[in-house]
C-alpha positions as CSV (number, residue, x, y, z in Angstrom):
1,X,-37.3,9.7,-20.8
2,X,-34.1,8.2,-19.9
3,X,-30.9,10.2,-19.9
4,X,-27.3,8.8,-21.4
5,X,-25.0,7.9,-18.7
6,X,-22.5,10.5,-18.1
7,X,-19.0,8.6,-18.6
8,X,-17.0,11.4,-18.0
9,X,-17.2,10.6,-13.9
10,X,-14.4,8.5,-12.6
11,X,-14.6,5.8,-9.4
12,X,-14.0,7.8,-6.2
13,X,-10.8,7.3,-4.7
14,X,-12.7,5.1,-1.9
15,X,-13.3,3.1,-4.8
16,X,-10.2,2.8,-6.4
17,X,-8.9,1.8,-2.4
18,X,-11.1,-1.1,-2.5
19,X,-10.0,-2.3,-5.9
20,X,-6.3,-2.0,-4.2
21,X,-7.4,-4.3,-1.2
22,X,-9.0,-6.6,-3.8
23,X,-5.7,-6.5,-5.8
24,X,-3.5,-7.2,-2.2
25,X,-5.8,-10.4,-1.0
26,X,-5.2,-11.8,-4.3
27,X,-1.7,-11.2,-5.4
28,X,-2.2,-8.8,-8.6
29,X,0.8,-6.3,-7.4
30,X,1.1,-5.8,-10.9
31,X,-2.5,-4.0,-11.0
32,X,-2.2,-2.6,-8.2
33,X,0.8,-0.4,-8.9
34,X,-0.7,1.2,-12.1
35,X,-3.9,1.6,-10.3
36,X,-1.6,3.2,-6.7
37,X,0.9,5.1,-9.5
38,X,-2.6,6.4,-11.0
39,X,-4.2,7.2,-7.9
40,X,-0.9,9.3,-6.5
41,X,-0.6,11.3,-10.1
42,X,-4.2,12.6,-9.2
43,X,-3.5,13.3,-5.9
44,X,-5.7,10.6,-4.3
45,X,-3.3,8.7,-3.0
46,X,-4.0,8.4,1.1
47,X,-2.4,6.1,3.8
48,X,-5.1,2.9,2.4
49,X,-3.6,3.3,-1.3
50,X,0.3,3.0,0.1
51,X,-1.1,0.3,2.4
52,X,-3.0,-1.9,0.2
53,X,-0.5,-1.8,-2.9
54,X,2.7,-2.7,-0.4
55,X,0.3,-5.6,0.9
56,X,-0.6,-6.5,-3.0
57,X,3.5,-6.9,-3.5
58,X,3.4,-8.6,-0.2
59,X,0.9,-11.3,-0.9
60,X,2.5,-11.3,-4.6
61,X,6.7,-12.1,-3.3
62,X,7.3,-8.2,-4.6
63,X,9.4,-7.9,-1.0
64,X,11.8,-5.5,-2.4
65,X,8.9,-3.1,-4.6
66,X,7.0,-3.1,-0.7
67,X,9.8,-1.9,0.4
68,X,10.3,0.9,-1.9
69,X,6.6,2.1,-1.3
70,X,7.5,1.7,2.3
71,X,10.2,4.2,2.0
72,X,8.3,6.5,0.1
73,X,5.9,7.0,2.7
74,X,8.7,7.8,5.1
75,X,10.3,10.1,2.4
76,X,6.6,11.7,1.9
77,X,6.7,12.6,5.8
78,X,3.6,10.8,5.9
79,X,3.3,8.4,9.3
80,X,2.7,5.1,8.4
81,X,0.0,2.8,9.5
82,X,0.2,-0.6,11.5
83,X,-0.8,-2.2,8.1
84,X,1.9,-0.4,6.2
85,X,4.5,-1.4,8.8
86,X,3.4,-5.0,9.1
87,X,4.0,-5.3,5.2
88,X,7.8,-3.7,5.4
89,X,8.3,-5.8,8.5
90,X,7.2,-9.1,6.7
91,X,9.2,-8.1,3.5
92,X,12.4,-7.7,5.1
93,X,11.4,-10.7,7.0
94,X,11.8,-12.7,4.2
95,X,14.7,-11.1,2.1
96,X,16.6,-12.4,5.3
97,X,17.1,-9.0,6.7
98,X,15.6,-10.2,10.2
99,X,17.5,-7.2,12.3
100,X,16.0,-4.5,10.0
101,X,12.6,-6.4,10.8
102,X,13.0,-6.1,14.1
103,X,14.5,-2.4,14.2
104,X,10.8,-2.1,12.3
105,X,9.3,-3.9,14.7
106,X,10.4,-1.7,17.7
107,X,10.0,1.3,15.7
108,X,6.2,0.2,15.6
109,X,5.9,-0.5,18.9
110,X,7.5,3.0,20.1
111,X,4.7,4.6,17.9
112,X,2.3,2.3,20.1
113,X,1.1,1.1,16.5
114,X,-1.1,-2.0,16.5
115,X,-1.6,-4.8,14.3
């Protein structure tokens, strides 16, 4: 006998993460942030979800929105990644902003943070 599909269950967050790197290595910053703004509002948000949907804005020219989920990291007290730096690096990168990069950059290394 076959049983109806329970549709109640919702995509782990491991998932979701995947459909965020997905989202980043094409562009879709758009997707990603509902699905990242989802994912934090359940509590599922971890260092991959900020990582992957500041790379999404990234890849998509959103310098200034991976900036602001850069800062909320810092503002969440939670360490960022090499990933997560890399992305704020590049953004202020190209918003012209080349000494904050580097501050970044520095900051990185001081962590001993790699790429």
């Amino acid at each position: 006998m076959l049983k109806a599909r329970d549709t109640s269950k919702q995509p782990s967050a491991a998932t979701k993460n995947r459909a965020l790197y997905a989202y980043a290595k094409t562009g879709k910053w758009e997707l990603a942030l509902v699905l990242a703004t989802n994912m934090q509002e359940r509590g599922e948000a971890d260092h991959e979800t900020y990582g992957c949907s500041l790379a999404a804005c990234d890849v998509g020219g959103q310098w200034e929105r991976a900036l602001d989920i850069f800062n909320n990291v810092q503002q969440m007290s939670l360490r960022p990644t090499a990933l997560i730096y890399c992305g704020a690096i590049r953004s202020y990168d190209m918003l012209g902003k080349r000494q904050k990069a580097l501050e970044l950059y520095s900051q990185m290394g001081a962590l001993s943070l790699r790429k």
